[in-house]
C-alpha positions in Angstrom: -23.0 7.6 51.6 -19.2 8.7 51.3 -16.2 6.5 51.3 -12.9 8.4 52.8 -9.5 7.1 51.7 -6.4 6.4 53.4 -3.8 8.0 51.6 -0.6 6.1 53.2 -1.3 2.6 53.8 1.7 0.7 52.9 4.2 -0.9 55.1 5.8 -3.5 52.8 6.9 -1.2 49.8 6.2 0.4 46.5 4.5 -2.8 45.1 2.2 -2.8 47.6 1.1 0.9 47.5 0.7 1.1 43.5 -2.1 -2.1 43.9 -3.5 -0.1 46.7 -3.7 3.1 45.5 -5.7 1.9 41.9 -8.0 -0.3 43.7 -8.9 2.8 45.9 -9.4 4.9 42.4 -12.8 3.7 42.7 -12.2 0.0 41.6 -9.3 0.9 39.2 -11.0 3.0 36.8 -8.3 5.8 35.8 -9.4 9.3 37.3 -8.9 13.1 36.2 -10.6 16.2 36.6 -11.1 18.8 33.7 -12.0 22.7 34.5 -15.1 22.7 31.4 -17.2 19.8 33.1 -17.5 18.2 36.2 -14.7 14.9 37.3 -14.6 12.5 34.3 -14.3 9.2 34.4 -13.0 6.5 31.5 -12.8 2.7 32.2 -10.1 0.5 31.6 -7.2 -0.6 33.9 -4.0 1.1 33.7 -0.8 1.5 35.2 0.0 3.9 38.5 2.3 5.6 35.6 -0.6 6.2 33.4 -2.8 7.3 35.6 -0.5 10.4 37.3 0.1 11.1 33.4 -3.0 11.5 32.6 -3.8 13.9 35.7 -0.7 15.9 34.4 -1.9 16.1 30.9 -5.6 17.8 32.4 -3.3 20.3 34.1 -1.5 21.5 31.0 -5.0 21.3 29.1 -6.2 24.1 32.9 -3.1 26.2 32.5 -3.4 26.0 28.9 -7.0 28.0 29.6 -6.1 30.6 31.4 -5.0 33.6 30.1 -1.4 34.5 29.3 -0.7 36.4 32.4 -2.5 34.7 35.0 -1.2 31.6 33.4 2.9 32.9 34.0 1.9 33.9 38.0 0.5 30.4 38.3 3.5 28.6 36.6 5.6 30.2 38.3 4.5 29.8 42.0 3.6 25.9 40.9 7.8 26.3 40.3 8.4 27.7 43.6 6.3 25.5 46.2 7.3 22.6 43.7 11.1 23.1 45.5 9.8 23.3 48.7 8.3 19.5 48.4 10.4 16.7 49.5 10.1 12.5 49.7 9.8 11.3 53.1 10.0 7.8 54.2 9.1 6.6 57.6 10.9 3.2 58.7 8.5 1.9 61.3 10.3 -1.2 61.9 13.8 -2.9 61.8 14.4 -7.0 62.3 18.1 -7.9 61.0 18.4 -6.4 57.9 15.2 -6.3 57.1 12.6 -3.4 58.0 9.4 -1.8 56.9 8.7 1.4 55.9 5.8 4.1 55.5 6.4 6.6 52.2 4.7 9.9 52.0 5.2 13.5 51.3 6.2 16.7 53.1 7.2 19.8 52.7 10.0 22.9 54.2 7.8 25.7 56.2 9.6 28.9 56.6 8.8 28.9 60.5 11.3 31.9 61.2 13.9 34.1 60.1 16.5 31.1 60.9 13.9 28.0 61.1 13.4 25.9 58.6 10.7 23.0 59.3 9.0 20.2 57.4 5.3 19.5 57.9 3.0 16.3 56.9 0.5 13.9 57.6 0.1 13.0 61.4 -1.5 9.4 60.5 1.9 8.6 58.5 3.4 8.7 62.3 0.9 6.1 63.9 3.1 3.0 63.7 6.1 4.3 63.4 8.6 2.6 66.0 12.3 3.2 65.1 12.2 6.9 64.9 14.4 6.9 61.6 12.8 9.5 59.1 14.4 9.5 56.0 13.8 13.0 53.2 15.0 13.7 50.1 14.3 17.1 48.7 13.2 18.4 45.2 16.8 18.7 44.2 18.1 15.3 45.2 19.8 16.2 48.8 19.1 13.7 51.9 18.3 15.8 54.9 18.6 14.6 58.9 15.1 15.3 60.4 13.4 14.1 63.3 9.7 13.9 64.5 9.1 17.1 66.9 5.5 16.9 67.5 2.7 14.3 65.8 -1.6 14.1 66.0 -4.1 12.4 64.5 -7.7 12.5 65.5 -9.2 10.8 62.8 -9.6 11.4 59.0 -11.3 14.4 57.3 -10.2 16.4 60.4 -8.7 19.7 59.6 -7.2 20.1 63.2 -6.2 16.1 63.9 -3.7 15.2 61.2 -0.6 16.8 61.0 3.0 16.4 62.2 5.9 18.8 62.0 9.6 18.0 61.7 13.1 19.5 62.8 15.4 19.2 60.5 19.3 20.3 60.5 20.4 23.6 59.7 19.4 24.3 55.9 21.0 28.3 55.5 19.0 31.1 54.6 18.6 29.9 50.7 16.7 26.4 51.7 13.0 26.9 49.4 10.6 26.9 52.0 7.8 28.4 52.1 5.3 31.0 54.3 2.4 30.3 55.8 -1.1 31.6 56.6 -4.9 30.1 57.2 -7.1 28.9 53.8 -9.7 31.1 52.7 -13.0 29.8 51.3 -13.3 29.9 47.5 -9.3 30.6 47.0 -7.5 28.6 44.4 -5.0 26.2 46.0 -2.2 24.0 44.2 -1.5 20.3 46.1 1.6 18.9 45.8 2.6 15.2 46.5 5.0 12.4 45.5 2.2 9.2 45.6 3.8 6.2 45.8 7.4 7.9 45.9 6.9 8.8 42.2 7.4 12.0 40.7 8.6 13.9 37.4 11.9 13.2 36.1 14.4 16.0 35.0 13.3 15.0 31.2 9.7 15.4 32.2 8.8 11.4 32.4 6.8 10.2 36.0 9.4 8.0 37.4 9.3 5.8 40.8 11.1 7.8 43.1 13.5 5.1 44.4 15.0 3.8 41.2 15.7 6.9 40.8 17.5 7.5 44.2 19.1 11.0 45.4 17.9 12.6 41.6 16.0 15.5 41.8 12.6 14.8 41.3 9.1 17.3 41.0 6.3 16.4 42.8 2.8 15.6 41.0 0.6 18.5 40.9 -3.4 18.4 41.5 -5.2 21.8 41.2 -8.2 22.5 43.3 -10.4 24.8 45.4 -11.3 25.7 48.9 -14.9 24.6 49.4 -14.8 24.9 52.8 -11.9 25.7 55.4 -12.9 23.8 58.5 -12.7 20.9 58.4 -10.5 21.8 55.2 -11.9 20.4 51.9 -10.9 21.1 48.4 -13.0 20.7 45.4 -10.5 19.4 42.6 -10.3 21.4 39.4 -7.4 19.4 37.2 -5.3 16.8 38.4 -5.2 13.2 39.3 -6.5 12.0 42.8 -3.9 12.1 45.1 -3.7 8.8 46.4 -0.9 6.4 48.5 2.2 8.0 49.4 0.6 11.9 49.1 -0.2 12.0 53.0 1.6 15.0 54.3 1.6 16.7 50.4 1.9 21.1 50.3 -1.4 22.7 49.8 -0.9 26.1 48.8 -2.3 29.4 48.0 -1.7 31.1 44.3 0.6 33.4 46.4 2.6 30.4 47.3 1.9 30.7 50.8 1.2 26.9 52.5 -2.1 26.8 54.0 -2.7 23.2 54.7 -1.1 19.3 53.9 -2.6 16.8 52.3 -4.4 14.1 54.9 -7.2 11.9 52.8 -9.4 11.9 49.4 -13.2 11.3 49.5 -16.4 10.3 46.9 -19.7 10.1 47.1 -21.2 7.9 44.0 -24.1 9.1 42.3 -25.5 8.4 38.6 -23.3 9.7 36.6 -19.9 8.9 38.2 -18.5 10.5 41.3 -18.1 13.4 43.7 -14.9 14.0 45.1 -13.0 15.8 47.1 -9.5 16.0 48.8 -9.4 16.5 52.5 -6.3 18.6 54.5 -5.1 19.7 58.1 -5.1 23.4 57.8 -2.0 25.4 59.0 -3.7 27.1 61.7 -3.4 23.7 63.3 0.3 23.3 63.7 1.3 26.8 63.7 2.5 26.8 67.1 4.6 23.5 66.8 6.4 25.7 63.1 7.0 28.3 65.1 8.2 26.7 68.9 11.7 27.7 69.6 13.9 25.1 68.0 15.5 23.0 70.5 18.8 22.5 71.6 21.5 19.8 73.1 20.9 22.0 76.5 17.6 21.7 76.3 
């Protein structure tokens, strides 16, 4: 028996995704994954803050393993697809002055020598009414973007969950990133902001919006391709990617994206759990990256 996750689930705010997103962590019990042994488990309830800390402190302890070399190439693609990440928030509602909103993650696709698109998490778009999509980039900037093409089949589908993004023009030096299909058995990196929260310029996790237009890293979850359709990652250091990480950059050690980010997965046994963290592959949206943009004459 498996349980599958819903990464973005919020409508009402941050408050509502940070209760969420511990009571899916398999009734609140803090979760990270370590290279030597398979995904540990300790008890105890802690904070949303805690927990993404603790899934950053098993990926110093992974890249901390590897050797010197191997451990430079790593850091520094981690530094490149890290730039490429941006916030996104989804207002799928306005009454007044009041509205709600979805939060997730995204991330710029070099589509073409002069296109520059964002790609994410279909489901994110599934009650969205307004239109208004707001993204803030690594480095702080606000970006205008608009939905240009949205599906969503169902959950652990790797050809049913993605959407892709226009966005204005960005120049030649935005950091986006190629693209190409997952192979099986390939080390990925997965890159999110869950619940809007990311890491601070003086290396803290913070709550995105307090923090407003500052730059901002995303949290990083390393993993594996178990299998590439539909497309499922075993995780290898990290914390589970949970609320607000729909739509996160899933990329290849040669910083290439392959996939985003669309649900998590467990299976309980015995001794703890089996889990796993389910994507779109690129393959599936390729087209859309690479359509000719539009224009006013179109």
């Amino acid at each position: 028996m498996s349980r599958n996750v819903k990464l973005v689930n919020g409508r009402r705010g941050a408050l509502f995704l940070a209760i969420l997103s511990l009571g899916c962590a398999s009734e609140g019990r803090y979760i990270a994954y370590e290279s030597a042994r398979p995904v540990a488990a300790t008890e105890g309830v802690v904070t949303f803050v805690d927990f993404l800390e603790g899934g950053r402190a098993a990926v110093r302890d992974y890249l901390q393993s590897l050797p010197s070399a191997e451990r430079a190439d790593l850091e520094a693609t981690i530094e490149r697809a890290s730039a490429a990440c941006t916030r996104l928030e989804i207002i799928t509602e306005r009454s007044g002055l009041s509205y709600s909103q979805i939060s997730g993650s995204a991330v710029l696709v070099r589509a073409g020598y002069h296109t520059v698109r964002l790609a994410t998490a279909g489901h994110s778009f599934q009650e969205a009414r307004s239109g208004e999509v707001r993204v803030t980039l690594r480095d702080g900037r606000k970006i205008t973007t608009r939905l240009l093409q949205a599906r969503f089949d169902e959950f652990g589908s790797s050809t049913g969950d993605w959407a892709v993004l226009e966005t204005e023009d960005l120049g030649q030096e935005v950091p986006a990133l190629p693209f190409r299909a997952p192979k099986a058995g390939e080390l990925v990196l997965v890159l999110s902001y869950p619940n809007q929260m990311g890491v601070s310029e003086d290396g803290t996790v913070v709550y995105g919006a307090a923090y407003g237009g500052s730059p901002l890293a995303p949290i990083l979850t390393v993993g594996r391709v178990s299998d590439t359709s539909p497309l499922t990652l075993e995780p290898i250091a990290g914390s589970l990617p949970l609320g607000g990480a729909s739509g996160g950059a899933i990329v290849n050690r040669q910083g290439e994206l392959i996939g985003v980010l669309s649900g998590t997965g467990w299976t309980p046994g015995r001794r703890g759990a089996d889990y796993w963290i389910n994507g779109a592959t690129v393959e599936a949206f390729a087209h859309e990256l690479s359509a000719r943009p539009k224009t006013s004459r179109d």
